[in-house]
BAROLUM-89524 format. One record per atom (N, C-alpha, C): atom name; z, x, y. Coordinates in nm, 2 decimals. Each point is the difference from the previous one (the first is absolute). Layout:
CA|Z|X|Y
...
//
This chain:
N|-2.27|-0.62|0.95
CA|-0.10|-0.02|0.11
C|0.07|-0.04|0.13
N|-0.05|0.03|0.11
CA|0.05|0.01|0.13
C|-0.11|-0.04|0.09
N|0.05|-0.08|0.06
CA|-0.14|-0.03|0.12
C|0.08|0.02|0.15
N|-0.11|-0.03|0.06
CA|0.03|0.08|0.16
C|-0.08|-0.13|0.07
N|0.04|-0.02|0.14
CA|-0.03|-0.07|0.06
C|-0.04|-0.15|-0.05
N|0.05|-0.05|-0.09
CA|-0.05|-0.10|-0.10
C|0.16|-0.12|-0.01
N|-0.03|-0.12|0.01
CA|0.05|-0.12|-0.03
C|0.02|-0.04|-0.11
N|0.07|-0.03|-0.08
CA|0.02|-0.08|-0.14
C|0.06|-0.15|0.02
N|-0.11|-0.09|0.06
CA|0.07|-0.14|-0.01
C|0.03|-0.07|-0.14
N|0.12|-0.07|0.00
CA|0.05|-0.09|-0.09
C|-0.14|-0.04|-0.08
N|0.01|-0.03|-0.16
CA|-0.12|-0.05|-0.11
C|0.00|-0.13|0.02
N|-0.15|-0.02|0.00
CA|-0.06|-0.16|-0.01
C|0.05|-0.08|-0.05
N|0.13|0.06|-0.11
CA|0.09|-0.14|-0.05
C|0.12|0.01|0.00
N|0.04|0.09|0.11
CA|0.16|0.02|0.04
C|0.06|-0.14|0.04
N|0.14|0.01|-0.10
CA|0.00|-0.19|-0.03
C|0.11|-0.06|0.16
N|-0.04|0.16|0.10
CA|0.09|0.05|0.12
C|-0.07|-0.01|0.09
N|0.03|-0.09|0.13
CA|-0.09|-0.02|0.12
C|0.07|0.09|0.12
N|0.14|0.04|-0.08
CA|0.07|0.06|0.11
C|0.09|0.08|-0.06
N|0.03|0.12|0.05
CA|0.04|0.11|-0.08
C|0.14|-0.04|-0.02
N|0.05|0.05|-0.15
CA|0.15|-0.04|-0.05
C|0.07|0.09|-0.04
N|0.12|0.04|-0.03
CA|0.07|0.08|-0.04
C|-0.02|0.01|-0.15
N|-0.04|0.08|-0.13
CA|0.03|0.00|-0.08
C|0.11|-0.04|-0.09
N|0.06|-0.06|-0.08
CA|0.07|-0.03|-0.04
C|0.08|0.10|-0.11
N|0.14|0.04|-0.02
CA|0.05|0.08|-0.10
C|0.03|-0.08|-0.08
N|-0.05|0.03|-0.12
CA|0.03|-0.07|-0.16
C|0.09|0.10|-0.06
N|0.04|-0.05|-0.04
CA|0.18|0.05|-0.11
C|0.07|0.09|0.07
N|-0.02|0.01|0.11
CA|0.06|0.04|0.08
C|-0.05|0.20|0.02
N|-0.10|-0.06|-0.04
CA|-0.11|0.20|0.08
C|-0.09|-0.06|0.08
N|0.00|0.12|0.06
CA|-0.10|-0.06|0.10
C|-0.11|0.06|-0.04
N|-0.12|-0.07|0.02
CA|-0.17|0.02|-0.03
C|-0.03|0.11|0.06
N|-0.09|0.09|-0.07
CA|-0.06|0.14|0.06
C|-0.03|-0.07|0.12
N|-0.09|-0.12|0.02
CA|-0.10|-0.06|0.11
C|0.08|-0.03|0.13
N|0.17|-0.03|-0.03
CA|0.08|-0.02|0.10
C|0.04|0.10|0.06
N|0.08|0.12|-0.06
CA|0.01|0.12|0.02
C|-0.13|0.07|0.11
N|-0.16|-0.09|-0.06
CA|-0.07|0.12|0.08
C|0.01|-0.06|0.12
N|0.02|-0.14|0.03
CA|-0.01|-0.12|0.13
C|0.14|0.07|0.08
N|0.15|0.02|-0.03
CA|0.10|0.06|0.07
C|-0.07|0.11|0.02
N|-0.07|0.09|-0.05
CA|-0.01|0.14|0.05
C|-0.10|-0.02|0.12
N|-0.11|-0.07|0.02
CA|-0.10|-0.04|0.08
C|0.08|-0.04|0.16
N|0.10|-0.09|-0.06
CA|0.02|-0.07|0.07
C|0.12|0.09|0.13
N|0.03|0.07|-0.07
CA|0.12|0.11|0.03
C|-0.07|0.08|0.09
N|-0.11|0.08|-0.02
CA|-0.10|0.12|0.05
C|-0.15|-0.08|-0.03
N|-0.03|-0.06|0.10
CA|-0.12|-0.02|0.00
C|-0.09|0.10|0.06
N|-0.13|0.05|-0.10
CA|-0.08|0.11|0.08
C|0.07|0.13|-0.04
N|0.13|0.01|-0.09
CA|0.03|0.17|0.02
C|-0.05|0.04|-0.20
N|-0.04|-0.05|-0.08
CA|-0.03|0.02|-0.19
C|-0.15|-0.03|0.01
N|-0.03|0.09|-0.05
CA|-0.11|-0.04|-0.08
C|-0.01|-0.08|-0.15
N|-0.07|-0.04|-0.06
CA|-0.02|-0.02|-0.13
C|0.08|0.04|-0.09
N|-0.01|0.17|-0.04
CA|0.08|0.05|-0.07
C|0.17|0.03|0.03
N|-0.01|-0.01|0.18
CA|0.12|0.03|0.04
C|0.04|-0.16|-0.06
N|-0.05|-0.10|0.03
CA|0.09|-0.14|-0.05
C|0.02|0.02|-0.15
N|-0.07|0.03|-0.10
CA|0.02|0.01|-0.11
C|0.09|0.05|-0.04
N|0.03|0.16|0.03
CA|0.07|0.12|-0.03
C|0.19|-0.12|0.06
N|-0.04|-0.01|0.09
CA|0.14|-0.08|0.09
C|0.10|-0.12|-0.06
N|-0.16|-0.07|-0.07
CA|0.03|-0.13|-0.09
C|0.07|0.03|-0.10
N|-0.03|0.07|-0.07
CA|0.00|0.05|-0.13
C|0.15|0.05|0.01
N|0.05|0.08|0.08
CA|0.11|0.11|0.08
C|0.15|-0.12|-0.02
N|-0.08|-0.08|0.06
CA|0.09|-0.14|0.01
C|0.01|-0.13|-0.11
N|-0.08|0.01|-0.08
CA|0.07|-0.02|-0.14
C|0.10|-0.02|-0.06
N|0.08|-0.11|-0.05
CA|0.04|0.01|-0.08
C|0.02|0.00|-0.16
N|0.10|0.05|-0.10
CA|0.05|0.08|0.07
C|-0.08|0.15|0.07
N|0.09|0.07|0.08
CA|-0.07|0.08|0.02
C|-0.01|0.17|-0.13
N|-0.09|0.01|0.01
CA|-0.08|0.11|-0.10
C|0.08|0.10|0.00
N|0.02|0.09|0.13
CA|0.08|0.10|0.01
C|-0.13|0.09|0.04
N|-0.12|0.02|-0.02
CA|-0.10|0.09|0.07
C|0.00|-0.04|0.15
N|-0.03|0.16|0.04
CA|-0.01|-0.02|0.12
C|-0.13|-0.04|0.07
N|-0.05|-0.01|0.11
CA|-0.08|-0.08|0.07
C|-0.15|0.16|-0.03
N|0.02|0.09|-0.04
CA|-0.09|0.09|-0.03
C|-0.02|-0.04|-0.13
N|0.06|0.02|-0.11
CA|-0.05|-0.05|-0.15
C|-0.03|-0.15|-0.02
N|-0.02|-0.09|0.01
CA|-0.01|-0.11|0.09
C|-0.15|0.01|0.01
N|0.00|0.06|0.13
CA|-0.17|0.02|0.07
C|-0.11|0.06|-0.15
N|0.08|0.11|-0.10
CA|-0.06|0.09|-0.06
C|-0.03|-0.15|-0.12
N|0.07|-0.07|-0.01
CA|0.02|-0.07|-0.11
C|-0.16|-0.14|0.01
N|0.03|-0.02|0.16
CA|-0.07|-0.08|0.02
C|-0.17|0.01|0.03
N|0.03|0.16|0.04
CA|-0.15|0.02|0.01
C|-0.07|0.06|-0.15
N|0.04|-0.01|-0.08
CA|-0.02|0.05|-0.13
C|-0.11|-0.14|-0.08
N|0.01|-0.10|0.01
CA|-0.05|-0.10|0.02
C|-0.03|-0.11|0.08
N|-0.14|-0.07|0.06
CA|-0.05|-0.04|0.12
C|0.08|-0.11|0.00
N|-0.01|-0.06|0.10
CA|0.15|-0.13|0.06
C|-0.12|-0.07|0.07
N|0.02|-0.14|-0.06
CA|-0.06|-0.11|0.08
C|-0.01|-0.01|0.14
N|-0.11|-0.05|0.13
CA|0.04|0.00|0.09
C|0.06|-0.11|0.03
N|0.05|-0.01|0.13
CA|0.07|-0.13|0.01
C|-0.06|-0.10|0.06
N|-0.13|-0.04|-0.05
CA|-0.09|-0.08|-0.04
C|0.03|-0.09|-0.11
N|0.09|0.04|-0.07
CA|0.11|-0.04|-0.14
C|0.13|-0.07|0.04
N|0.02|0.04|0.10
CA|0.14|-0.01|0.03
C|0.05|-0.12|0.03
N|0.12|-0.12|-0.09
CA|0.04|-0.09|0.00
C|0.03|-0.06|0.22
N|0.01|0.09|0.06
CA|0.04|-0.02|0.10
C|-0.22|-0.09|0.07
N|-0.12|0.04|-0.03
CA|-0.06|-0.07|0.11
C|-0.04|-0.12|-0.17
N|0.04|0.02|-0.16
CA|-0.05|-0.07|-0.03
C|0.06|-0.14|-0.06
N|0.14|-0.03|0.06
CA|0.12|-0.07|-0.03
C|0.05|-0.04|0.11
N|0.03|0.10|0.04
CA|0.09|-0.03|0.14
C|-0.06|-0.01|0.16
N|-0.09|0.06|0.03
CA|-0.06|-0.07|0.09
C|0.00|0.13|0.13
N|-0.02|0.09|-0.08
CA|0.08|0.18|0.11
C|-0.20|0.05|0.06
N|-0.01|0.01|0.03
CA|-0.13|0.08|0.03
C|0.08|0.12|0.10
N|-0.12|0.16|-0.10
CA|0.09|0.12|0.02
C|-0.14|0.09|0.10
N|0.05|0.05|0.11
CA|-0.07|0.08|0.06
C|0.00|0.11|-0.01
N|-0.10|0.09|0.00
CA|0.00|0.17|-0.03
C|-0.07|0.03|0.18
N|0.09|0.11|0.01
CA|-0.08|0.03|0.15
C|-0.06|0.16|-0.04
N|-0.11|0.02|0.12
CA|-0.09|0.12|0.01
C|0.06|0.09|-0.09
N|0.15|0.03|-0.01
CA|0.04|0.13|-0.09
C|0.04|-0.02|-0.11
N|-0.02|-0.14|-0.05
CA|0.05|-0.10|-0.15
C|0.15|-0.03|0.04
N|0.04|-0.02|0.08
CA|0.13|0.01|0.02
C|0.05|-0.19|-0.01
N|0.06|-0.05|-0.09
CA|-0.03|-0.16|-0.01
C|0.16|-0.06|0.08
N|-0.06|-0.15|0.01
CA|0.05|-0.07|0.05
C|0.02|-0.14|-0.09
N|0.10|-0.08|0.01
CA|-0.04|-0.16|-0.05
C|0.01|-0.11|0.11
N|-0.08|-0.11|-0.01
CA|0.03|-0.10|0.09
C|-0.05|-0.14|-0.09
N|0.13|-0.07|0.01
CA|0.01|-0.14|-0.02
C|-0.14|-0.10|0.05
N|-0.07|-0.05|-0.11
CA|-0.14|-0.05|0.00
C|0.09|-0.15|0.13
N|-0.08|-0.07|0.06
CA|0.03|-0.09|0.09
C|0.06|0.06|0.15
N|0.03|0.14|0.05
CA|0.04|0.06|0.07
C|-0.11|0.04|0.10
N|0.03|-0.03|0.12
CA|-0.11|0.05|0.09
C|-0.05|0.19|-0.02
N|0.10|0.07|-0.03
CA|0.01|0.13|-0.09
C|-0.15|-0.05|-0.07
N|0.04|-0.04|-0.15
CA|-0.07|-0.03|-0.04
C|-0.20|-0.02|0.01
N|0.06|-0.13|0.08
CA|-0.18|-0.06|0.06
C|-0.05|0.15|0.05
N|0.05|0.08|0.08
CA|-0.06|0.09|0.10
C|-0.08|0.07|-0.09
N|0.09|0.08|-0.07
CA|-0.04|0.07|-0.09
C|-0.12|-0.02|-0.15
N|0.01|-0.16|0.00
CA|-0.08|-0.03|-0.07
C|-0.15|-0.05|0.07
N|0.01|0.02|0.15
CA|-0.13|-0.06|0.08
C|-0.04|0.11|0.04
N|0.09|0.13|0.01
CA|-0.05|0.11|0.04
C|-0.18|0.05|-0.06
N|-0.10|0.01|0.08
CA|-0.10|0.05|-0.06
C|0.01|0.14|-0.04
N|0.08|0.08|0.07
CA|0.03|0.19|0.03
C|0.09|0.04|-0.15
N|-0.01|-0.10|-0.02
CA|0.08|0.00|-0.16
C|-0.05|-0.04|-0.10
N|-0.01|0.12|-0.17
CA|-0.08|-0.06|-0.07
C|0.09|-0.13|-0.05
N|-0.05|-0.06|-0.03
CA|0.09|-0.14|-0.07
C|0.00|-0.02|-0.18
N|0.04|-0.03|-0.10
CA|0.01|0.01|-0.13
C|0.11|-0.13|0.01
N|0.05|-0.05|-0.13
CA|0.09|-0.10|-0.09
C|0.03|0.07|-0.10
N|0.14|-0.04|-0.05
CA|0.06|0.01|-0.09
C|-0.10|-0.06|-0.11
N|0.04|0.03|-0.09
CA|-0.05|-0.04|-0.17
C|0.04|-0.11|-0.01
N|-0.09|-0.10|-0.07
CA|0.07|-0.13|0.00
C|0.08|0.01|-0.12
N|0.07|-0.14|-0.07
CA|0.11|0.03|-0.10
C|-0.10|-0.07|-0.11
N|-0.12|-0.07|0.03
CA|-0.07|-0.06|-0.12
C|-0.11|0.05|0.01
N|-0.14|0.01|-0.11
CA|-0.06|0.03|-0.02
C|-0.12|-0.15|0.05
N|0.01|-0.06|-0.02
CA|-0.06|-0.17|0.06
C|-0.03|0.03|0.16
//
């Protein structure tokens, strides 16, 4: 799923008042961190699938498919949106899609942030919370 013109602020129980770096355990790094470097690298130039197909690309280890079987692999079954995504529901990331789906992240507590979350010209949504309570 892909949205356009739409806000995904940080979840009602993001334990994150201000956006953080993901952390690498055993020494890989989290798909979630991988997608925050790619964001954070090219803001505005992936879509959805282009972040996915990219994430995935970068991987360890890596697969050895190329960034076309990959896409074929991924669209073969549906992929959560990033409404799921450990970055607005842990860490504190709220992700922007602009007019063409083309996304962005910005660190929750960031004047970035507020704008985009006061914007009325924008639909606005949350991340999933992590509890059901």
């Amino acid at each position: 799923m892909s949205f356009l013109n739409t806000f995904i602020r940080i979840a009602p129980d993001c334990p994150e008042e201000q956006g953080i770096e993901p952390p690498v355990r055993g020494g890989k790094k989290p798909v979630h961190l991988i997608h925050l470097e790619l964001l954070r690298e090219a803001p505005y130039q992936l879509t959805h699938e282009d972040l996915l197909v990219k994430g995935e690309s970068l991987r360890e280890p890596p697969s050895g498919e190329t960034k076309t079987e990959i896409r074929a692999r991924l669209r073969e079954k549906s992929q959560p949106c990033l409404r799921t995504s450990a970055l607005g529901k842990h860490y504190g990331w709220g992700i922007h899609f602009d007019a063409k789906g083309k996304i962005a992240a910005y660190a929750a507590g960031s004047a970035e942030y507020r704008k985009l979350a006061e914007d009325p010209e924008i639909e606005q949504t949350v991340a999933m919370r992590s509890s059901r309570a």
